[in-house]
C-alpha positions as CSV (number, residue, x, y, z in Angstrom):
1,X,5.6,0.2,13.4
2,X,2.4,-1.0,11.8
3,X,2.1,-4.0,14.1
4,X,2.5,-1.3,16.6
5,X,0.2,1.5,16.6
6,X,-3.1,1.6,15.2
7,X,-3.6,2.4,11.4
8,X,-6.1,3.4,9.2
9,X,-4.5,2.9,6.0
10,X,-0.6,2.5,4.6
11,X,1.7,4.4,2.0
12,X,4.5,2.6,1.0
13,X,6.9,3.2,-1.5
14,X,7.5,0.3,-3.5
15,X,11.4,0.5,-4.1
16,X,13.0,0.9,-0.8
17,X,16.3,-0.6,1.0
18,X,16.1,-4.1,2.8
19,X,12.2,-4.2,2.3
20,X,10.7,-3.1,-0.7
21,X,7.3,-2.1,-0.3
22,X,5.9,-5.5,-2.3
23,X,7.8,-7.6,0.1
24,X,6.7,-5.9,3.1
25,X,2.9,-5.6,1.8
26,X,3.1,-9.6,1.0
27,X,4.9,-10.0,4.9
28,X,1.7,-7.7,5.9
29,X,-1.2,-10.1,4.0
30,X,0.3,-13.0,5.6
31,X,0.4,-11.4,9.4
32,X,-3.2,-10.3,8.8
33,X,-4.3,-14.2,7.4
34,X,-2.6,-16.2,10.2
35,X,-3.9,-13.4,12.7
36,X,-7.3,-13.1,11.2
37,X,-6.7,-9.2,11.7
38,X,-9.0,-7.2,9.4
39,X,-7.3,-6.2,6.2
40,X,-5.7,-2.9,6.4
41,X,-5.7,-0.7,2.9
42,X,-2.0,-0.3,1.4
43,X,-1.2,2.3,-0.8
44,X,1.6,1.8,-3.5
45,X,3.9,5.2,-4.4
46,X,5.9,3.9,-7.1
47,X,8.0,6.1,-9.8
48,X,6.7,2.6,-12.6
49,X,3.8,3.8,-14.4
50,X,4.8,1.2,-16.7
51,X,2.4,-1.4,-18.2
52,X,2.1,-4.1,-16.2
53,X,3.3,-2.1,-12.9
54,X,-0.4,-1.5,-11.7
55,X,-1.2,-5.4,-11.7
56,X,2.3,-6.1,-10.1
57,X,1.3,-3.7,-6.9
58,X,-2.0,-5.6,-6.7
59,X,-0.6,-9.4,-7.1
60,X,1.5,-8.5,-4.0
61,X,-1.8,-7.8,-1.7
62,X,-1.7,-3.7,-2.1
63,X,-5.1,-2.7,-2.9
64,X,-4.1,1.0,-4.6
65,X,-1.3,3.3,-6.1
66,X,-0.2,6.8,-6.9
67,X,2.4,7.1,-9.2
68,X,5.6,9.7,-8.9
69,X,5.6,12.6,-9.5
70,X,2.9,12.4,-6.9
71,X,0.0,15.3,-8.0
72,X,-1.7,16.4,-4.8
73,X,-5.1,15.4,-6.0
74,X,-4.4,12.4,-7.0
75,X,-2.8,11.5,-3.8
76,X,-5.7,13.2,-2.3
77,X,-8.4,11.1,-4.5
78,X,-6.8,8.0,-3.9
79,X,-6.4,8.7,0.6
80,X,-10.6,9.8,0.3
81,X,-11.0,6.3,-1.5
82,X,-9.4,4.2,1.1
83,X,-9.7,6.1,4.7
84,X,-12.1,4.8,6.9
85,X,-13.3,7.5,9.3
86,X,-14.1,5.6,13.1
């Protein structure tokens, strides 16, 4: 879908079947590179809060995350910080 439509940023989850979200955000950087595409902001939602988890999201190209449970102001802090109104 994203190479599709027209996006201002991406959620993903970062544990999901066939294409986890790291894989698909690393497949993403890649498309965008080769294409010279501007760089389009992905959002991690991952259930790891764990130490280490945060730089793991960013080492695969995502530029942010919220963390499950997802609190509505976070989520909401973290979609201000990246959307880019045209």
């Amino acid at each position: 879908m994203w190479e599709e439509g027209t996006y201002q940023l991406i959620l993903t989850d970062c544990h999901m079947p066939n294409l986890d979200g790291y894989d698909m955000t690393r497949q993403i950087r890649q498309h965008e590179k080769k294409t010279n595409q501007k760089k389009i902001p992905i959002i991690a939602v991952t259930g790891a809060a764990m130490s280490g988890d945060a730089e793991y999201c960013y080492s695969a190209g995502m530029d942010d995350f919220v963390s499950k449970p997802i609190q509505l102001s976070d989520l909401r802090t973290t979609l201000k910080k990246w959307y880019v109104h045209d």
